[in-house]
C-alpha positions in Angstrom: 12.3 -49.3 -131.0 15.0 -49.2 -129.0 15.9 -46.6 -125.3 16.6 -43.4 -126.9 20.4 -42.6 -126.4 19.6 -39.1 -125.9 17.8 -39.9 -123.1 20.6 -42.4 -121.6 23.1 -40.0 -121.9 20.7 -37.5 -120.2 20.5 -39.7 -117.5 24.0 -41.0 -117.2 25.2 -37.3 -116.6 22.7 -36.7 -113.9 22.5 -39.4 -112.1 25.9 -41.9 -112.8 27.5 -40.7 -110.0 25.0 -39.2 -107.3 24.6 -40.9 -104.4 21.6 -42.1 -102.8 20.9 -38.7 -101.0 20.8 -36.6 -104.1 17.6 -36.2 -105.6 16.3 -33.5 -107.5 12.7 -33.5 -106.9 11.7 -31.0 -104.5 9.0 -33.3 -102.5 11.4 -36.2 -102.4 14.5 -34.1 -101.9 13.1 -32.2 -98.7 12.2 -35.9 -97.5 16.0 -37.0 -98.1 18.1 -33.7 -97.0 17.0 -35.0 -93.1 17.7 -38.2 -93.7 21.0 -38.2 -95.3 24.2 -37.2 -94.4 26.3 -35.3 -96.9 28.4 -38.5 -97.5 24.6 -40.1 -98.7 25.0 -42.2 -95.9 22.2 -43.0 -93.8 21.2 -45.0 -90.6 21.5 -48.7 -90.9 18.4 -50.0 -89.6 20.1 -52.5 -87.6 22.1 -50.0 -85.6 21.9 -48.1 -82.4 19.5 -48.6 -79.5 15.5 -49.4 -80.5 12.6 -46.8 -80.4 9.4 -47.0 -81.9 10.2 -45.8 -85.3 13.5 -44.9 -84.6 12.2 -41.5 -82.9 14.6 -39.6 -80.5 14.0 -41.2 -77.2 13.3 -38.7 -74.6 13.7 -39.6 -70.9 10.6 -37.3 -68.8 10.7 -38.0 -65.2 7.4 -40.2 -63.3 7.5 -37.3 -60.6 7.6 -33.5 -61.9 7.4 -34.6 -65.8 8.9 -32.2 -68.1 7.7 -33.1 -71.9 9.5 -29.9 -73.1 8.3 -28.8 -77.0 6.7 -32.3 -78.0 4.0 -32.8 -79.8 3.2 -36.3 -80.1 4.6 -39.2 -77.2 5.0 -42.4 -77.8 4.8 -44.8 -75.3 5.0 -48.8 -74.4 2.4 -50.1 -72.4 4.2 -53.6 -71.1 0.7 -55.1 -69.5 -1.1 -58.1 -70.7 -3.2 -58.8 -67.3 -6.8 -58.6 -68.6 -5.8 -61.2 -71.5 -8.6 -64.0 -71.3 -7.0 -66.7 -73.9 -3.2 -66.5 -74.7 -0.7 -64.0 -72.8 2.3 -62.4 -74.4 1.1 -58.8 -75.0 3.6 -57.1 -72.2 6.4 -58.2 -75.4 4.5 -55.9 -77.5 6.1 -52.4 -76.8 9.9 -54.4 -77.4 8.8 -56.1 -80.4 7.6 -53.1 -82.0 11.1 -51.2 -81.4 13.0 -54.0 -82.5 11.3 -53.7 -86.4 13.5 -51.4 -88.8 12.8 -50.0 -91.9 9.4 -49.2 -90.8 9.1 -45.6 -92.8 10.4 -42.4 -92.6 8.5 -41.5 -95.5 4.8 -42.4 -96.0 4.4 -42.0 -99.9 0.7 -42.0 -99.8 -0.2 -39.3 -96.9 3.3 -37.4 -98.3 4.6 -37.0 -95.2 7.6 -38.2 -92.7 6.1 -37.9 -89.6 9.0 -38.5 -87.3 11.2 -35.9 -89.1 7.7 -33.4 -89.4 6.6 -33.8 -85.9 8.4 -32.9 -82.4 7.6 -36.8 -81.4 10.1 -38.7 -79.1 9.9 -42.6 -77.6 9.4 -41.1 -73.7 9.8 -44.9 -72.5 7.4 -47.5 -71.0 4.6 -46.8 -68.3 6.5 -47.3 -64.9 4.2 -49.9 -63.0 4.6 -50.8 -59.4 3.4 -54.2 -59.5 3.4 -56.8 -62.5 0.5 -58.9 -60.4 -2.6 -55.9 -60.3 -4.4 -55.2 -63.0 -6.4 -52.3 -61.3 -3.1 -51.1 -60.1 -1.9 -50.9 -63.4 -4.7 -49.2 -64.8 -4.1 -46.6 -62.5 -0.6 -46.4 -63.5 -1.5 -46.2 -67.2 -4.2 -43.3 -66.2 -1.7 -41.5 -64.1 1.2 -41.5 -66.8 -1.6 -40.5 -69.7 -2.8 -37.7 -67.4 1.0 -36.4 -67.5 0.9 -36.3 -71.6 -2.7 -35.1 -72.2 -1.9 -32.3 -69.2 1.3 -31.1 -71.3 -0.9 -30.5 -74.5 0.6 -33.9 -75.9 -0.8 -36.2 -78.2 -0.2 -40.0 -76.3 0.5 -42.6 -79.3 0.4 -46.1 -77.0 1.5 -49.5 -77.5 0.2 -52.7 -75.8 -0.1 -54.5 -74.5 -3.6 -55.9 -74.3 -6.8 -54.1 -75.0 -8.1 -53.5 -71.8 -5.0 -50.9 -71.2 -7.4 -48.4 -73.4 -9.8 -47.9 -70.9 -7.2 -46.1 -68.8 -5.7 -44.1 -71.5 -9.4 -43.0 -73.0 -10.0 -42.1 -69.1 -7.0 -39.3 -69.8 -7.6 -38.3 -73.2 -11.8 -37.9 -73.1 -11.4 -36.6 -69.1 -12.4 -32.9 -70.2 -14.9 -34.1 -72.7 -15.8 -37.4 -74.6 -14.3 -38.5 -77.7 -15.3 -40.1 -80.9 -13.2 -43.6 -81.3 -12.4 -45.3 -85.1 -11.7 -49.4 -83.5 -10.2 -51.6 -85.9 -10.4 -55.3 -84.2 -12.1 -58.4 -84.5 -13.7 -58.1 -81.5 -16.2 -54.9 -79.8 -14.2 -55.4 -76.4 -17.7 -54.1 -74.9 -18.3 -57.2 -72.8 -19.2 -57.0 -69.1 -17.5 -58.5 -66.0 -16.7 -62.0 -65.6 -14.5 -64.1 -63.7 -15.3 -61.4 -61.2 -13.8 -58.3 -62.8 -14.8 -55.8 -65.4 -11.6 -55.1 -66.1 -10.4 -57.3 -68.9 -10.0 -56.5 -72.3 -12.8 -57.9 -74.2 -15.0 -54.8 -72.0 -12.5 -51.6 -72.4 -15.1 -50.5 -74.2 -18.0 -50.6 -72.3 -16.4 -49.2 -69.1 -15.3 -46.1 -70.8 -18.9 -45.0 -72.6 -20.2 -45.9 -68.8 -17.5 -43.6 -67.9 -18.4 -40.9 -69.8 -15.3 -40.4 -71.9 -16.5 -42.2 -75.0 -19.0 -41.3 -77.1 -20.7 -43.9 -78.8 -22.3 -42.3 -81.5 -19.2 -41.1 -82.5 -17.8 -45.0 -82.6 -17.2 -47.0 -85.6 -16.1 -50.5 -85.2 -14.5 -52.2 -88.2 -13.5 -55.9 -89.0 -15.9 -57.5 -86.6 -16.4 -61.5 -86.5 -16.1 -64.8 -84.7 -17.9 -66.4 -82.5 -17.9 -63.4 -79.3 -20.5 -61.2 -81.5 -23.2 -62.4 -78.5 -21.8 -60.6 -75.8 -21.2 -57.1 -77.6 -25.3 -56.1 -76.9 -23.9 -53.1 -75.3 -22.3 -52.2 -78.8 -25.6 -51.4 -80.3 -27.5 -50.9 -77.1 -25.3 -47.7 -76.9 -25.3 -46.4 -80.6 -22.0 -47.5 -81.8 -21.7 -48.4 -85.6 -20.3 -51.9 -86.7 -19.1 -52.9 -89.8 -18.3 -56.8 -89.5 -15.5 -58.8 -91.3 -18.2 -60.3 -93.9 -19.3 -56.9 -95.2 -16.0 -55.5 -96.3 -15.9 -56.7 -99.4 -19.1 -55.8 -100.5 -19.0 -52.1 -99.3 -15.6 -51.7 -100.4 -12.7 -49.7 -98.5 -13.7 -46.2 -99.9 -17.4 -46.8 -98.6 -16.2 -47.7 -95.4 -13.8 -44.3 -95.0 -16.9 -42.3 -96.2 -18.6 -44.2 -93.1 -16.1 -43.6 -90.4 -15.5 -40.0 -91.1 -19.2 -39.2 -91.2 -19.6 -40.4 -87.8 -16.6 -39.2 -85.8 -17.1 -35.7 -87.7 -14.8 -33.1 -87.0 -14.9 -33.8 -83.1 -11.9 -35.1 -81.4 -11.2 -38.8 -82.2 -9.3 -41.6 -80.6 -7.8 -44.5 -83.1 -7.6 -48.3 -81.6 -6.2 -50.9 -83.5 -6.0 -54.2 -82.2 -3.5 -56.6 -84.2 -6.4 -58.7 -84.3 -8.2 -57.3 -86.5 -6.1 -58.8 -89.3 -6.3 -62.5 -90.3 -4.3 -64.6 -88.8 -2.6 -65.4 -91.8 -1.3 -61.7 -91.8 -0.7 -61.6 -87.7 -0.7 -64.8 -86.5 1.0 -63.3 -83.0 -1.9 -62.5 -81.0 -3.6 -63.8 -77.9 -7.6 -64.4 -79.8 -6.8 -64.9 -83.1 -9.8 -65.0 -85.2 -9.7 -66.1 -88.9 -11.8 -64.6 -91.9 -10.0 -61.0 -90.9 -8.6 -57.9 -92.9 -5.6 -57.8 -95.0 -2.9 -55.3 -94.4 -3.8 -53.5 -97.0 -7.0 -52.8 -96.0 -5.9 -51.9 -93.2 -3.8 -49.4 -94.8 -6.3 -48.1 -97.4 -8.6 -47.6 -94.2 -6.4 -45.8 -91.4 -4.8 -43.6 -95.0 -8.3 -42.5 -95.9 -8.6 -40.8 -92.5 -6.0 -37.7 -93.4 -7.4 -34.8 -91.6 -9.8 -36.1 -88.9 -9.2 -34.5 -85.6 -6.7 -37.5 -84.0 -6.5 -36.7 -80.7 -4.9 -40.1 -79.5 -3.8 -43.6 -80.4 -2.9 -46.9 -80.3 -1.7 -50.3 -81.0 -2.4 -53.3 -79.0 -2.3 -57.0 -79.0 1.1 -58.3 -80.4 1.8 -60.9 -79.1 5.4 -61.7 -80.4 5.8 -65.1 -79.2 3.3 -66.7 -81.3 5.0 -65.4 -84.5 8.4 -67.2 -85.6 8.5 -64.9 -88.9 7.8 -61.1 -86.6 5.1 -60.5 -89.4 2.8 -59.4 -86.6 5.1 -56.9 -85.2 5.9 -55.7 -88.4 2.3 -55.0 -89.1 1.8 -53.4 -85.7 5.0 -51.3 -86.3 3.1 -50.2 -89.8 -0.3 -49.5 -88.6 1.7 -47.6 -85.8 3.7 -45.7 -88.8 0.3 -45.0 -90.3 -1.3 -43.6 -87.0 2.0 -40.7 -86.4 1.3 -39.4 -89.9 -2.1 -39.2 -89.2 -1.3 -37.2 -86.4 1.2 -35.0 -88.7 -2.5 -33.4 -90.4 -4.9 -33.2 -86.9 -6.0 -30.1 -85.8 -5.1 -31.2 -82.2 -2.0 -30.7 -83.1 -0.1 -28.1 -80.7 2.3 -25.2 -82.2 
């Protein structure tokens, strides 16, 4: 049985010569009217000047910061310092701009969070010295303090891991905050090579810091061989759910998990690039293989639609290592997924 001509003809006379722009269905149509011009043209991904998902850049001073109506910042976080293996990171933040078609609609959480949301691309933290990693903590600190302090949510890329110690010092300063940590490593090590500020111990500084709560702290796609040195992990109450048990509990067990135990509180999500296989992300500085998919990674940050985001970031591209930019591309996703989160938390201003 053939296509019934009825149909075709249907068909022909409503669609034969629309343009791209002109669709009929209301939830796909409001999507297209902001991203079309009347023409049905639309912006060639290749053009213009980067941003991190081709947001609006917005230019707010170091001194006397003006953030104006936003709602969510994104920022670049240029610092690889605390790396102990391969350095790279401080490419992140460009790499990430550099990826197109990277949304604007997100077809599962139905949303378009860079045309729903007053977000802009504010920029890179300023830092006065490329050689100090305390010093730049302190910078990251001091600019996060400026976006938390405006009512703004701070989206962040790295960079590597150890710049969320800084940024969780800003967002948990007036009370602690529940984290969801996707990575192959619990980055809650203690000092060595004379410093406890690397990032394979973010994580321990900031519960010690009071402005993590590890009971509130689920950390998902845990392996390799560093699992000795993240005692203070379960010494402190955090939850782990390691590489090896994904398959068994399956994705949907694992969102039941995480949303049980950051509640309705206000949460903080960390992804490190890492936390994918290498085979997915090969362009990172501690690659580690037997690790998630991207669409696990997906399926997990999507389940979390509604949760109280309160901040967020990605971390840990390292572009260099990477002829094919699949790991910035997967970065630029998860960072994709993470703004329309933010489109359906209740930290959310106006």
């Amino acid at each position: 049985m053939g296509f019934d001509q009825g149909k075709l003809d249907a068909l022909r006379r409503k669609y034969g010569e629309s343009h791209g722009g002109e669709l009929f269905d209301p939830k796909f149509r409001r999507v297209a009217d902001k991203i079309f011009s009347k023409s049905g043209t639309r912006l060639a991904p290749y053009s213009g000047i980067p941003t991190f998902l081709t947001a609006p850049y917005r230019d707010v001073a170091v001194d006397n910061p003006d953030f104006g109506d936003l709602q969510v910042a994104m920022i670049g976080v240029p610092m690889d310092l605390g790396v102990t293996n391969r350095p790279g990171s401080r490419f992140g933040p460009r790499a990430l701009r550099a990826i197109e078609r990277i949304g604007p609609y997100n077809h599962v959480l139905d949303c378009a969070p860079t045309h729903e949301l007053r977000v802009a691309d504010i920029g890179d933290v300023p830092f006065r010295s490329r050689y100090r990693l305390e010093m730049s903590h302190d910078d990251i600190e001091k600019r996060l303090n400026q976006v938390v302090d405006a009512g703004v949510i701070p989206l962040s890329v790295g960079g590597d891991h150890s710049i969320t110690h800084p940024i969780l010092k800003a967002v948990g300063k007036d009370r602690s905050v529940g984290m969801i940590h996707i990575d192959a490593h619990c980055d809650t090590g203690g000092a060595f090579d004379q410093t406890k500020f690397h990032h394979g111990g973010p994580f321990r500084n900031a519960v010690l810091d009071g402005v993590l709560d590890p009971s509130r702290t689920i950390q998902i796609g845990i392996r390799g061989a560093a699992e000795y040195l993240w005692e203070f992990t379960y010494e402190s109450g955090m939850t782990v759910v390691h590489a090896e048990e994904v398959p068994a509990l399956g994705i949907p067990a694992i969102i039941e998990k995480a949303r049980k135990i950051v509640g309705d509180g206000p949460t903080y999500i960390s992804f490190d690039v890492d936390s994918l296989d290498p085979a997915f992300a090969p362009g990172t500085g501690t690659p580690e293989v037997g690790g998630l998919t991207t669409r696990e990674v997906l399926e997990i940050l999507r389940g979390l639609k509604g949760l109280n985001i309160v901040g967020g970031d990605v971390v840990e591209v390292a572009p260099q290592y990477d002829s094919t930019t699949n790991t910035a591309h997967a970065g630029a996703q998860v960072l994709f997924e993470i703004l329309s989160l933010m489109v359906f938390s209740p930290a959310l201003k106006g």
